[in-house]
N, C-alpha and C positions, 0 to 999 in steps of 0.2 A: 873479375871473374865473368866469365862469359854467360848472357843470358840464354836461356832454352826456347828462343824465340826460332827456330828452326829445326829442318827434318834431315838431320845428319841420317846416313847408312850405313856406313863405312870408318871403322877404328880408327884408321890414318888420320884424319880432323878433330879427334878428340883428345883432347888434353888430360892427362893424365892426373893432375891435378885436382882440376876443377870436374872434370867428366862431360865436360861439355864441347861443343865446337870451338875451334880457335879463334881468338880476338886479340890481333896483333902476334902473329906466330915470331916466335923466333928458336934459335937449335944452339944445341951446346955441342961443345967441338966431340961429344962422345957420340952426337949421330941423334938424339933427341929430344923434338918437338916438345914447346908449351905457350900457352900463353904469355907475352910479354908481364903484363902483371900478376898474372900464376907465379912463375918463375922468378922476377921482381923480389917480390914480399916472401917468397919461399928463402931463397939467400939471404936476404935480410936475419931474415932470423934464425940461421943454420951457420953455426961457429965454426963448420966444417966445411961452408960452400961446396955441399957436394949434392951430383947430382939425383936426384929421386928415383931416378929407374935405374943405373946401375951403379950408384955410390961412389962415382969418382970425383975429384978433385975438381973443381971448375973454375976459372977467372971470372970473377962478376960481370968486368966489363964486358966479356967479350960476348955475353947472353943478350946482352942488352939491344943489339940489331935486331933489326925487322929482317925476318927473310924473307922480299920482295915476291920470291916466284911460290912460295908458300901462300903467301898473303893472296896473290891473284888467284892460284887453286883454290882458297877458301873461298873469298868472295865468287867465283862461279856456283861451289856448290851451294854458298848460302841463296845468290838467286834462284840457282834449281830447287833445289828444298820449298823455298818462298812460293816457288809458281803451283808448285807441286800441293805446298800444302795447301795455294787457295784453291784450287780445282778439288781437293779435298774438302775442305771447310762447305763448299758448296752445295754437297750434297751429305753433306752430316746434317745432325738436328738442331736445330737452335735453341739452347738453354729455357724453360719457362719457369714463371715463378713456382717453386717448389722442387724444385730441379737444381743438383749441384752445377753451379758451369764450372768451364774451365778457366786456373788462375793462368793463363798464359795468351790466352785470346786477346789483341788486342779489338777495338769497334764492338761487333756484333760477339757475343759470348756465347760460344757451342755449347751442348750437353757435356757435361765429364761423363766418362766410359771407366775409370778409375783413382783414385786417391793415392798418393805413396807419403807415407810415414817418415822415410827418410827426407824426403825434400820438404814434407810440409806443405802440398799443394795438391790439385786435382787437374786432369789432364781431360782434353778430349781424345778422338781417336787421332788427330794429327800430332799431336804434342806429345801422346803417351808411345809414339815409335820408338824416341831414343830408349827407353828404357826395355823396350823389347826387342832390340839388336841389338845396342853398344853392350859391352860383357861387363863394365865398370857398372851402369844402369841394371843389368839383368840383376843383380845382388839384393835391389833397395826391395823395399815390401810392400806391393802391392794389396790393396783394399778396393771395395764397390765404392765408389763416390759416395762422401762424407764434409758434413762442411764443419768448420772448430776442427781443425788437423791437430789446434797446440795442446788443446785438450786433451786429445791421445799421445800427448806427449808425457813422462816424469820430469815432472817439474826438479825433481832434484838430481837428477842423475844424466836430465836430456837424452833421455831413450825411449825407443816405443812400449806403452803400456802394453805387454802382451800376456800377462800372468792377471788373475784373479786371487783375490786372498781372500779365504771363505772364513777366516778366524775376523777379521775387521771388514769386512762385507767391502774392499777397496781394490780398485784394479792397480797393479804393482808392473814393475819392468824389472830384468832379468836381476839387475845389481840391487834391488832389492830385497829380494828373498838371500841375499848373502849377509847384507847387514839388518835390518829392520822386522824382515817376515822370515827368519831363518828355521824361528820352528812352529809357524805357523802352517795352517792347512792351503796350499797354493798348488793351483790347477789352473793349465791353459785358460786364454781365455774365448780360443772355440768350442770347451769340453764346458764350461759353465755355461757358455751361448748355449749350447744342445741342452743341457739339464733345464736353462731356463725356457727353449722355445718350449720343451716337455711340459713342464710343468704350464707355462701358460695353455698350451693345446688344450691341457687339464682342464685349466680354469675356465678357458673359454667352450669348450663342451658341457662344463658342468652347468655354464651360463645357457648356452644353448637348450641342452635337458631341463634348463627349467624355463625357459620360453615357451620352449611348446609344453610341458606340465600347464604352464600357466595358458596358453591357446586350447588345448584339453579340456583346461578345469570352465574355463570361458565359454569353450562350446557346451559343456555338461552343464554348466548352469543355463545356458539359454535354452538347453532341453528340456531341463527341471524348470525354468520359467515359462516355456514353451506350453508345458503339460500340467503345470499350475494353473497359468489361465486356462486350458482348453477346458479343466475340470473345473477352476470357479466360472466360467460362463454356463456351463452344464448346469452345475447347481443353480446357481443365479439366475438361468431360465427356469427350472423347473419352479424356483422359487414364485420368481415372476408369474408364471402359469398357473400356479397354484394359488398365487395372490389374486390375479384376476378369475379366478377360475371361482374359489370363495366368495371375491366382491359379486359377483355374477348371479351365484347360487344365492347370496343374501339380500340380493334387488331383487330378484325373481320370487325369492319367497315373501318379502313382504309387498313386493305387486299382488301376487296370489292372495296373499292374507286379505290383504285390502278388498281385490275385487271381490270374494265372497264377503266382505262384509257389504259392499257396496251390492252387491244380488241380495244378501239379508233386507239391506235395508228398504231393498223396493219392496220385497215382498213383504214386511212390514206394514209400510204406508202404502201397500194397496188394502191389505187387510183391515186397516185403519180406517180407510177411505169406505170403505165397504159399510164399516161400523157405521162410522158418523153419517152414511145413508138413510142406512137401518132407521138409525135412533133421530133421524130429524122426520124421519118418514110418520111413525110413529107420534114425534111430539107431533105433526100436523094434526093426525086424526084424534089425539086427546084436544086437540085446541076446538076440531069441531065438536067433540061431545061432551065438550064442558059448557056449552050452550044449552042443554034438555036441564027442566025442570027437576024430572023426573029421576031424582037419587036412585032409589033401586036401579033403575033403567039403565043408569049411567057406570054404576058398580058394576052390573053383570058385563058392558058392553067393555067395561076397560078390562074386566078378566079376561072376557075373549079375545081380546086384545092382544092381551099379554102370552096368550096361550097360543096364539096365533105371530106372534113377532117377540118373543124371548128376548129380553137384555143382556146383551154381551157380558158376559162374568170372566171375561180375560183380562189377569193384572198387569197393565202394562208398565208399572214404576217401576220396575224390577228387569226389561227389558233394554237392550244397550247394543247398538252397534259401533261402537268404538272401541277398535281391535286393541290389543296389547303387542307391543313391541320389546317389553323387559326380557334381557335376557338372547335375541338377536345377534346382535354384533358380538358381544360375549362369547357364545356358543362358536360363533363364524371364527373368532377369534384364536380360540380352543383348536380347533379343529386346523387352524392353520400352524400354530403351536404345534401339535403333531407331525405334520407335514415336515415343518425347520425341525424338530428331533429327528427326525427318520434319514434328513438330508445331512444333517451333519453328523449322526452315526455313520453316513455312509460313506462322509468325507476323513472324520477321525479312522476309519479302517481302512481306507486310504492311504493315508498319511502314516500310520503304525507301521504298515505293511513293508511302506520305503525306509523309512528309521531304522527296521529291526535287517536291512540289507546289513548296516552299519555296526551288525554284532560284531564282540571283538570277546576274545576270552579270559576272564577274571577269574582268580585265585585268590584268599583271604594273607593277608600277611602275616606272622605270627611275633615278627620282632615289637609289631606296632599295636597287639590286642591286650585289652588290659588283663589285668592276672587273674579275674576270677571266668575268665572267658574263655571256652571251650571250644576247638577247631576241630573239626573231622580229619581224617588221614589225607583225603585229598583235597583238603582247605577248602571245599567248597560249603560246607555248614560251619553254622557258628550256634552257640544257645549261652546259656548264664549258668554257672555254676553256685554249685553253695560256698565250696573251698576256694581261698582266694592262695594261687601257686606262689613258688620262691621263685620269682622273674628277674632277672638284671634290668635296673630299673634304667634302660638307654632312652636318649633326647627320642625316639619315634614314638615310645610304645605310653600311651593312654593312661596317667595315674591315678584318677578315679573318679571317670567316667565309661561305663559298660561300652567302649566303643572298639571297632577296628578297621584298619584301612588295607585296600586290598595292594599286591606287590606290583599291577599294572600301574599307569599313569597316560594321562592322556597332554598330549601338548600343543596338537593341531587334529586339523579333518575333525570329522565326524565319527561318535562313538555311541554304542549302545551296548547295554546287557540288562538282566532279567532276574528279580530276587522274589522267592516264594516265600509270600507271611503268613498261609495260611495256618487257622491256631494260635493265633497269637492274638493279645488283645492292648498291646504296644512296642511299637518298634522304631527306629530313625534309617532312614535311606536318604541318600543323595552322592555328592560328591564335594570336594574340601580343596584347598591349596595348598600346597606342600608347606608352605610357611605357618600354618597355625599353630595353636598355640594347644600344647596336649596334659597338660599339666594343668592339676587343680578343677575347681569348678570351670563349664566353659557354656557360654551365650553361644545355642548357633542362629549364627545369620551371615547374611551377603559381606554386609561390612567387617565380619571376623574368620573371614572364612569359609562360610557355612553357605552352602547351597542346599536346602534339604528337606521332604516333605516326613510328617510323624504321624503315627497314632496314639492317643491317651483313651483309659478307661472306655474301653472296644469300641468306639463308634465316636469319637471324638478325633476331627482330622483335622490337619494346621499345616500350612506352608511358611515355613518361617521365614518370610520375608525381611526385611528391616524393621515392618513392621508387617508383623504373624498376621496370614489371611486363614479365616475359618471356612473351612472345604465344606461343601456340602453335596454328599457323594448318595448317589442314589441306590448303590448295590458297595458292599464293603467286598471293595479288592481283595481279590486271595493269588495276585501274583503283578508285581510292579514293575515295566518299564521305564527304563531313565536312561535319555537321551540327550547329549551333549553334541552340541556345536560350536565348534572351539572357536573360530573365528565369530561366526554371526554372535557370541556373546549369550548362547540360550542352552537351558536348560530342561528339559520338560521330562515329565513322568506320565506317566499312563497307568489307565487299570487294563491289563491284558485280554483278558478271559471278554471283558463287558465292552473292548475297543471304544473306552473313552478317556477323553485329557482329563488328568485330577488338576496338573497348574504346569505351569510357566514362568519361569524365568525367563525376562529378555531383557537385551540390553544391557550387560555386563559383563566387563571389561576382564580377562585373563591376560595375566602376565607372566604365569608361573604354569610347572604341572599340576595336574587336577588330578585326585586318586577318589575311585571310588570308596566310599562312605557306607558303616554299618555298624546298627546296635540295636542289638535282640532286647534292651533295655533287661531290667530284673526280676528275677524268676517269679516271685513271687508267689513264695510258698507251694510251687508249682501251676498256677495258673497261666502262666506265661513261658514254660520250658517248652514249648513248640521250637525250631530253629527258623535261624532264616537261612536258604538255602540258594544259591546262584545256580540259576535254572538253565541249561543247555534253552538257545533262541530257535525254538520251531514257526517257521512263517505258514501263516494259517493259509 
């Protein structure tokens, strides 16, 4: 069989056989042309020695000549082709790695320009002509250059896979879907290309949309980091300024303190100095009049003495100029303590302000509230009743614990809403795992579930941590914010009204949805029928 190592044009040199150029022509006495070993092995094995194009009777022997002037028209056109095709070859592109070449290139390996199914091989643009002029070639199946041709073959049938079977997710060829895939689901396999570049387009947009979510979310947090610091350097200077400003004021006053005691003191020990004049002055003139015999004499003169130079009668045991400093740095201290409240009130309403961006709107649940617990018409109040209802007792719903969970859930981003306790003198807030455990007694805490801050016996507050932190609240909240952030792992609450943190969770890990949490606890005897109520989020 002749190789496709040339650029036939023209039907006349192709053998009908093979479909290729002729190699070794020879003609049967009916008038046509084939390759000597086309033709050859054709009779061989045709019990009718007859011929291929019009079915008549043929002597073997007499095919078996070379027809000479046959042969030299081939050979012309094969070197025309040959010259043709390297003038060709010259200015095509030369196969690179990653690039199917051509199977027919001998030397240097052109680009394939196509694939055909039928022959099993890839063409450049020289090599792929016969198949785009000979009428035998125009038939076979054309592809974009592909390399693994057999691949695309059925391996049991030797035909091109050109069905999809969407019941065994496997690409089939036509004689399959008669025996094997017959009443399977089986669609071209251009019609499954197009469904699948769809759906990939899909996938790969959706990949896209969340790139830039994720470029978005990146620039929004270097904004929020951005204006974090701009706000903690704010604070942190004022702090600073305030720090210095106090150190300042409290050197200043006890320099002050000092130097008046330091002017006390001189004037003191001039006054002193003054004395001990006085009175030395004095003892001289008793030292001269203790010389006179004369007692009387000496008596009256010391009266007049005295009456003329008086003895200081100023006690000075009793006088001190060593100042006191108790109570100084204390006071400076105070005072700077006020300052960091004032700064971090104003950084907690701050921070409230952007949370409560994050309002999101909750409804109480009612499949999941226990039976003796009472919902308003539009689920947004809850209280404790006396009578305990006939509930179907389902896996959600609370069997006796005053609890309920609301029909929201959270499982990413950031979420916030707002519950009114005022009246009440115990209640549980927070948020839960969908996984807990709602039946019988129940521990809340981190490790069971339980994210969640309470109040006991009205002014008793606890953050039940793993291990319960006792709150110590300066003003008793009468309306709670509780803020989650699903990723960063935190939880926090707030007292609304007084824009300060009661606690924090941080640092833990959600795997699950998180539904918000509530329990009006029990009535108790009325002192605790107050509701708690889910408060529409107005940003102050």
């Amino acid at each position: 069989m002749a190789a496709a190592n040339y650029l036939p044009s023209e039907d006349p040199f192709q053998c009908s056989i093979c479909l290729d150029v002729f190699t070794d022509p020879v003609s049967t006495p009916c008038g046509h042309n084939f390759c000597k070993n086309c033709i050859t092995k054709h009779m061989d094995t045709d019990d009718k020695c007859q011929c291929p194009m019009c079915k008549k009777t043929v002597e073997t022997e007499i095919v078996r000549k070379i027809k000479t002037k046959i042969s030299e028209k081939v050979a012309q056109f094969r070197q025309s082709a040959q010259q043709k095709a390297s003038s060709s070859s010259s200015q095509q592109q030369v196969s690179t790695p990653g690039e199917v070449p051509c199977d027919v290139c001998t030397g240097t390996k052109l680009k394939a320009l196509k694939s055909c199914l039928v022959c099993l091989a890839s063409y450049c643009e020289t090599h792929l002509e016969p198949h785009l002029t000979m009428s035998g070639l125009k038939r076979h199946q054309l592809i974009n250059p592909v390399e693994n041709l057999e691949d695309r073959m059925c391996t049991k049938h030797d035909k091109p896979l050109e069905l999809f079977c969407k019941t065994d997710q496997t690409c089939v060829c036509m004689l399959c879907t008669v025996s094997d895939h017959k009443t399977h689901d089986v669609v071209p396999l251009k019609e499954e290309y197009e469904d699948m570049k769809v759906e990939l387009e899909a996938e790969i947009q959706k990949r896209q949309l969340k790139i830039q979510e994720i470029q978005d979310s990146v620039n929004l947090s270097k904004e929020d980091a951005d204006r974090e610091i701009a706000e903690g350097v704010q604070i942190f200077n004022a702090l600073k300024e305030s720090v210095e400003r106090s150190q300042a004021n409290l050197i200043d006053s006890i320099k002050e303190k000092q130097k008046t005691k330091e002017n006390q003191a001189k004037s003191f020990i001039k006054e002193l100095e003054q004395e001990i004049y006085d009175l030395t002055s004095r003892s001289t003139e008793l030292e001269q009049l203790s010389h006179s015999e004369d007692h009387f004499h000496l008596l009256q003169s010391v009266q007049s003495l005295n009456s003329q130079h008086p003895t200081p009668t100023k006690d000075w045991t009793e006088v001190s100029v060593r100042p006191s400093y108790e109570g100084t740095v204390v006071r400076a201290v105070s005072q700077l303590e006020e300052t960091l409240s004032e700064q971090r009130k104003k950084l907690v309403e701050a921070e409230l302000k952007r949370v409560q961006q994050y309002a999101v709107d909750v409804t109480l649940d009612p499949d999941t509230a226990y039976p003796k617990l009472i919902l308003s018409h539009d689920k947004k109040k809850v209280h404790h009743g006396k009578n305990k209802k006939n509930l179907p007792d389902n896996p959600e719903r609370f069997s006796d614990c005053a609890s309920v969970l609301a029909k929201q859930s959270f499982s990413s981003g950031k979420s916030y809403f707002e519950v009114q306790v005022k009246g009440k003198i115990e209640w549980d807030l927070g948020v839960v795992r969908e996984s807990i455990n709602r039946k019988g007694d129940i521990t809340l805490s981190p490790q069971n579930g339980y994210w969640t801050v309470w109040l006991r016996k009205r002014n008793k507050y606890k953050a039940l941590d793993n291990i319960p932190v006792r709150l110590s609240l300066k003003s008793r909240p009468q309306k709670v914010g509780v803020f989650v952030d699903y990723e960063e792992g935190l939880v926090s609450f707030y007292d609304v009204d007084a824009a300060a943190l009661i606690y924090s969770f941080t640092g833990c890990s959600f795997t699950e949805k998180l539904f918000p949490y509530f329990s009006p606890c029990h009535n108790d005897d009325g002192t605790n029928s107050a509701p708690l109520i889910i408060s529409p989020v107005r940003v102050k």
